[in-house]
N, C-alpha and C positions, 0 to 999 in steps of 0.2 A: 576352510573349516566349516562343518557342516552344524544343523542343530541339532540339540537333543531332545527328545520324545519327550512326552509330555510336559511341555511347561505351557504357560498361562502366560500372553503378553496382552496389556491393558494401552490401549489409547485414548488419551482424553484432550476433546474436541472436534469438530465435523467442520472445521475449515478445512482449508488448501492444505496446510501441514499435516492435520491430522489426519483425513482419508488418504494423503500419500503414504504415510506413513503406514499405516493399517494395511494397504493395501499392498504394500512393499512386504510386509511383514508375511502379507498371505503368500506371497509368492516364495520369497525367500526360504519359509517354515512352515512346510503344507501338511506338517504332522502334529503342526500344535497348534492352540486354541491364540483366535484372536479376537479381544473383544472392545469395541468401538464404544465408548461414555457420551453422550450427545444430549448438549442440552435441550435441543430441538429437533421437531419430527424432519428437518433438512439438513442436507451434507454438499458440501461442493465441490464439485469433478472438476479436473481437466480432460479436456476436450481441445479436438481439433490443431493438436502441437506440430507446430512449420518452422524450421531448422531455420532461421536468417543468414548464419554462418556456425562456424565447430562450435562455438562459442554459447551464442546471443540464438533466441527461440522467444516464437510469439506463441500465442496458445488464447482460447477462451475459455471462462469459466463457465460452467453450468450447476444452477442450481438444480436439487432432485431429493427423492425421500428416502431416507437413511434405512428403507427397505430394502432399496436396490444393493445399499451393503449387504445385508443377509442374503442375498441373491450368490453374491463371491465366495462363500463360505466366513464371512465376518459377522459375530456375535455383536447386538444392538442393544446397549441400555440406555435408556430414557433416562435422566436426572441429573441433578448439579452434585457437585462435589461441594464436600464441607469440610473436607481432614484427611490428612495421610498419616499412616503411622510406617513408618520405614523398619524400624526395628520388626514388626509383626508382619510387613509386608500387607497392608492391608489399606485398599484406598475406601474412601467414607464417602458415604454420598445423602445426599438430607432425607432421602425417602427412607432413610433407614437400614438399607442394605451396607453390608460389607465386601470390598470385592479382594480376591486374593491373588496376587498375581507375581509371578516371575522376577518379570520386566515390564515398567512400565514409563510410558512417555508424556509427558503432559504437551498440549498443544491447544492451550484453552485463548490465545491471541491475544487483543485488547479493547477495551471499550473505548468510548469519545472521552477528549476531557469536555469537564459543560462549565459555562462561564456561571447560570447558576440555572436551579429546576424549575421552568416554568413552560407553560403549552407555547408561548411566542418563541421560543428560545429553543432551534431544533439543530441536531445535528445528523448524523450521517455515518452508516455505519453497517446497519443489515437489511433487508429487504423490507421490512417493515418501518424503517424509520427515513426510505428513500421514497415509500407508498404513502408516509405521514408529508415528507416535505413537498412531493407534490400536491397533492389535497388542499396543502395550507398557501402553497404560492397562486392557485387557480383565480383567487381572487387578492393577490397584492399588487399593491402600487409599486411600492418604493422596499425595500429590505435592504441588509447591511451584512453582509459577508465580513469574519475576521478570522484570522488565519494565514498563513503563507507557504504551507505546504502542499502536496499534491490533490488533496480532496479540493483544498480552495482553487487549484488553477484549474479544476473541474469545471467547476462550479460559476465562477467567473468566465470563462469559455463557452459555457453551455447558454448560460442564462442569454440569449440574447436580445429581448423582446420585454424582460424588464429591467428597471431603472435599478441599478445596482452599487453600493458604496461599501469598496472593498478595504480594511483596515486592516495594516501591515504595520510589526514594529520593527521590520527594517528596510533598508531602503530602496531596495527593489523586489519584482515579485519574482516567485518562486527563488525565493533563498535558500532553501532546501537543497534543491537541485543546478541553479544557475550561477553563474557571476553576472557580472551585471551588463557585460557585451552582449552576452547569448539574452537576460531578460530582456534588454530594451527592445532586440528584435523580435522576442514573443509580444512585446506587447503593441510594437507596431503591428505586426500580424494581428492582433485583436481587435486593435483600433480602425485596420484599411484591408483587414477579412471579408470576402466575399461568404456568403452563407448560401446553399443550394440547398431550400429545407425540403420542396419536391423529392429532391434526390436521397433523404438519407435514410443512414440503414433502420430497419426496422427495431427497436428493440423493447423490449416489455419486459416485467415483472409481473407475477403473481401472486396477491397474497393468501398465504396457505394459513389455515386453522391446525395452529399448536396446542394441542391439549394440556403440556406441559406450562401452558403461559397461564393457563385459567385457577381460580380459586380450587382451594383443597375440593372435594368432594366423597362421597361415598366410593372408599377407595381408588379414589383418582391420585394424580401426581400433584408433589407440592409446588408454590406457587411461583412464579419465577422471579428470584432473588431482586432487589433493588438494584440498579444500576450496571446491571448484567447484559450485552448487547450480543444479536446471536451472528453468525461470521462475519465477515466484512462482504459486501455485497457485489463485487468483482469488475474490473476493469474497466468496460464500457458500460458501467450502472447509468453515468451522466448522460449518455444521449437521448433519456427520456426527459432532461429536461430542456431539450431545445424545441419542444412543441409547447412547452409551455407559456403563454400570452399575458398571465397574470390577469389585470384589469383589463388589458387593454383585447381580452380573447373574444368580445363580438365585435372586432374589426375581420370582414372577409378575409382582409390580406393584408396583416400586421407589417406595419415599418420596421424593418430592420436595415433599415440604411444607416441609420445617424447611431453612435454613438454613446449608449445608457452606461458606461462603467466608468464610474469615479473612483480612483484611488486615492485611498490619504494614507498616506508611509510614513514611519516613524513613528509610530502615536499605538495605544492602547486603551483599551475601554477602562474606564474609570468607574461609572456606574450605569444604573439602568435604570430605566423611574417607567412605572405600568400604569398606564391609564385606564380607569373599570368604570369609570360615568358612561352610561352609554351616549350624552348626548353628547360629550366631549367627543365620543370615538368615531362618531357621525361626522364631525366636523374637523377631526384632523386623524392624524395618526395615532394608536395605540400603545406605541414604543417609543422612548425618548433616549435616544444611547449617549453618554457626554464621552468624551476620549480624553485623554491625558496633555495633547496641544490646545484644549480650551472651548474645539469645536463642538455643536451638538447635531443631532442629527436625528432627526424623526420619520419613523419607520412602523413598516406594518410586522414585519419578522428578521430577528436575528437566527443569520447560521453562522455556528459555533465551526471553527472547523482547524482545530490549536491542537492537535496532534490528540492523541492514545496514549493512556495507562495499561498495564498488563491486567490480566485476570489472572492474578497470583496472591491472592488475598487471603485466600482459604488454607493457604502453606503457611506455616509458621517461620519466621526468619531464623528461628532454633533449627529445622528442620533442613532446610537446603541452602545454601549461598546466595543472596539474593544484593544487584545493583543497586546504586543508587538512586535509580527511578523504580526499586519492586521488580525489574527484574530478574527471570532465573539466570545463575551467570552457569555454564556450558561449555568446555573444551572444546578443541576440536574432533571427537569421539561425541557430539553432542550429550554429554555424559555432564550430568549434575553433583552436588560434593553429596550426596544420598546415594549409597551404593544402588544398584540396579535404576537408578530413573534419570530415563531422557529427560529430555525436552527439545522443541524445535519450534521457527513461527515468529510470530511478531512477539509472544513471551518472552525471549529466549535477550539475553546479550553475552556475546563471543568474549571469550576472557583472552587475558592480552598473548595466547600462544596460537591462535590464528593470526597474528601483526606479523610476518617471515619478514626478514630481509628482501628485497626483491620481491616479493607478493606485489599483484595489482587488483585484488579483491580488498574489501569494506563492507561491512553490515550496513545495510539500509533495509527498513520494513517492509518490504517489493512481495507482489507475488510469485515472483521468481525465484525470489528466495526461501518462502515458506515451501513451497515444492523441492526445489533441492534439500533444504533442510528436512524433511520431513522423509523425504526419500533414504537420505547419507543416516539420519536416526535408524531408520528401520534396519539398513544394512548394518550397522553396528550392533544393534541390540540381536543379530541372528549370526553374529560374529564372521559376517564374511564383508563387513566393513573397515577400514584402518585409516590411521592419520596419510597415509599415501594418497590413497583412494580419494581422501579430501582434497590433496594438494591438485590432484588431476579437476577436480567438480567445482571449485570453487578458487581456480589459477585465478582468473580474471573475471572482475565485473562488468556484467554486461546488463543491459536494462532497456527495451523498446517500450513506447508508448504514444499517444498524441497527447499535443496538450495546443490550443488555439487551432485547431484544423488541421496541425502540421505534425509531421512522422518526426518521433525525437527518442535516438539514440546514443544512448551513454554507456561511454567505457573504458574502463581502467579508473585508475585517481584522476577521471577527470576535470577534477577541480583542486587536484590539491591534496588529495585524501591521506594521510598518514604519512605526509612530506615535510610536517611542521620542522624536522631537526635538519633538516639539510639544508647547504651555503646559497642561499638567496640569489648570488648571482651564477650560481651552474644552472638554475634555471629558467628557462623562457619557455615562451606561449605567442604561438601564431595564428592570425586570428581573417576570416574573409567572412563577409556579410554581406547578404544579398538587400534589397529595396523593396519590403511587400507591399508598401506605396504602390510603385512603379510596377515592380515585375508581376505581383498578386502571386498566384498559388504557385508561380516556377521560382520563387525568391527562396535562398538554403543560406544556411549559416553553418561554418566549418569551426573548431576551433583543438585545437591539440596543445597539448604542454607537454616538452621535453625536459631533461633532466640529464645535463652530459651530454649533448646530442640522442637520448635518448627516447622515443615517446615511452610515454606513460600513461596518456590517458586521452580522450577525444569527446567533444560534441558535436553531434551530426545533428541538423536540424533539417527539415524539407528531406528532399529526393535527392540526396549525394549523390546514390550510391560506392559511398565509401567504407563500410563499415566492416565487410570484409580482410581491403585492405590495410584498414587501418587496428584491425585484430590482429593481424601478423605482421605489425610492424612494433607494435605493445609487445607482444608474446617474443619475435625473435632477438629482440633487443640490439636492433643494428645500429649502426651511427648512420644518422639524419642529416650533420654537420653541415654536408657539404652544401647541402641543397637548401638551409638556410628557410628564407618566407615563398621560395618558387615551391615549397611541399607542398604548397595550396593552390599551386597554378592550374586551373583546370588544362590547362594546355597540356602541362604533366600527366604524360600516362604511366600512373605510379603502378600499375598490376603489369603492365609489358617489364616495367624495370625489376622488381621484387619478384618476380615469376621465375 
């Protein structure tokens, strides 16, 4: 089914979801207008996408100016959104404009959550706010990371040259994504990580003057909204701060042998007590953080790094279905309870007719996922998308990333994921773990869970190279039975046998 002529499809946001989206749009509907809402003069691309297997795809972001959209044939408005009206079809935007559209998608992401607003107290989130925590770490001692999701195991990974106290309230890290076999060996890896800072990639940020962030003026743009963060700043944002020294940056050649990451698990920040005597600040720390076990801990900057709220604010809960964290809830037709509007992206959360029987796909707020989402939108809203097309794009979850120097690939319900109702004992989990102690960078950690002899889901940690085969033994859904804990034998050449 092809589209029809003249309609108007409106995108709003210049993340990952929203330029796929727009961009999807332009191809799919090269007869009708499409026009990109951005709250900022950047947008950000994929680039450089390398197939891992059918599945799993790594890719980089690039940031760039939301000109280059109008280069495609995509219309570029400058401004925030303040209101939709559905009935009129007509999205609102603070500068005063009306926009009148068809179809249209929201993909406005989410900001930080902040423990509370102060200059010590930073978080992470756009390019601007990754250019602020550099700035501010060039001269710290000691900081306190809290958090246990993916920006914290950044962040913790990265920082290696200062003194760092990471607080977790639960009991191992990255609970997000781990159980606690695969964290202990990220964190061995952290703790007996070789660092080769000679050697690493180069990576930079720029920061660009947004006209739209500045005070009203003679006919300029309005001022940028309070607590509005502009995209998420993409993948390998953190390697800019493993050159970071802190205090310690007129040492020639900073020690990174020993050891600066203290964890304290279980505990929450309680309060925060600010010190403004300058002659106090001279002589100690600035930040007092107490945590919920009693301890305290004095610091020059806290990062906030406790997950994202949506930017769904500006929608009225009367107006479209919305979760119980403000998210937009979305079928699988990324279709909202608002006749004609998507949504895709870290907004969005899947209502319970993406859960299939037999699915080994899950929502998680991944780049990988705002781009398929953003893509599966577009093909829907130019009608040559269906619930089908879904089942094929989003079979199985797949996810590459690093996290402590090491390549870490996830997939399927690798942990569990929408297994809560099945009999405890149909399942098991086998599990091999390397010695980054001992072995250093050729140390891998393997771990799968079966269900009936079947897999369902894998973490691959270090250089497997399993992840291939471990997709098509997820996806073909064979019996594993026989072969028991040898499925981890490296001796086992599982691709001769599955082949």
């Amino acid at each position: 089914m092809g589209c029809e002529t003249e309609r108007h499809h409106v995108v709003v946001g210049s993340g990952i979801a929203g330029v796929c989206c727009a961009k999807e749009l332009r191809r799919c509907c090269p007869e009708d207008r499409v026009t990109l809402v951005s709250a900022t003069d950047t947008c950000k691309l994929v680039q450089d996408v390398v197939r891992v297997t059918e599945h799993l795809e790594r890719f980089k972001v690039a940031e760039t100016g939301v000109e280059d959209m109008e280069k495609s044939g995509i219309s570029v408005v400058k401004d925030f959104t303040c209101g939709l009206d559905v009935e009129q079809k007509l999205l609102k935007l603070q500068g005063g404009q009306d926009i009148h559209y068809s179809k249209l998608c929201i993909c406005t992401g989410g900001r930080p959550k902040r423990i509370l607003q102060h200059p010590r107290i930073l978080t992470v989130r756009d390019t601007d706010s990754v250019l602020s925590l550099c700035n501010c770490l060039k001269t710290a001692r000691r900081i306190l990371l809290v958090g246990n999701g993916g920006i914290a195991l950044e962040v913790a990974s990265s920082l290696v040259h200062l003194k760092v106290v990471w607080v977790m309230k639960h009991g191992h890290i990255g609970d997000a994504f781990f159980d606690r076999d695969a964290a202990e060996f990220l964190f061995k890896c952290l703790k007996f990580g070789k660092r080769n800072l000679k050697a690493l990639e180069k990576f930079e940020l720029t920061e660009t003057e947004d006209p739209i962030q500045q005070e009203v003026g003679d006919g300029g743009l309005p001022a940028k909204p309070s607590g509005i963060a502009g995209q998420a700043v993409g993948p390998k944002w953190s390697k800019i701060l493993e050159n970071i020294q802190g205090a310690a940056g007129d040492r020639d050649e900073p020690d990174v042998t020993g050891f600066n990451l203290e964890i304290v698990r279980e505990a929450e920040i309680s309060d925060v007590l600010m010190k403004h005597n300058h002659q106090a600040l001279e002589k100690g720390f600035p930040v007092t953080v107490k945590l919920t076990n009693g301890e305290a801990y004095e610091v020059d900057y806290v990062i906030s790094a406790t997950g994202i709220v949506p930017n769904a604010d500006w929608i009225s809960d009367e107006t479209v279905r919305k979760g119980q964290h403000g998210n937009l809830i979305v079928d699988r037709m990324m279709r909202t309870t608002a006749q004609d509007v998507y949504a895709a992206g870290d907004v969005v959360e899947c209502d319970s007719s993406w859960t299939q029987e037999g699915a080994h796909w899950f929502q998680m707020r991944l780049w990988s996922q705002a781009k398929q989402m953003g893509t599966h939108a577009a093909q829907c809203m130019a009608g040559v998308g269906t619930p089908d097309a879904l089942g094929f794009n989003f079979e199985l979850f797949t996810h590459v990333t690093k996290f402590a120097g090491k390549k870490v690939v996830l997939l399927g319900l690798y942990n569990g994921q929408n297994l809560d109702n099945v009999n405890e004992e149909d399942m098991i989990s086998y599990c091999r773990s390397g010695d980054p102690e001992n072995e250093g960078d050729d140390a891998t950690f393997v771990r799968v869970l079966l269900h009936r002899g079947r897999m369902q889901g894998a973490v691959l940690i270090g250089n497997t190279e399993l992840e291939e085969v471990f997709e098509n033994l997820i996806l073909d859904k064979l019996d594993l039975s026989p072969f028991g804990p040898d499925l981890l034998d490296p001796r086992v050449d599982l691709d001769a046998i599955f082949d």
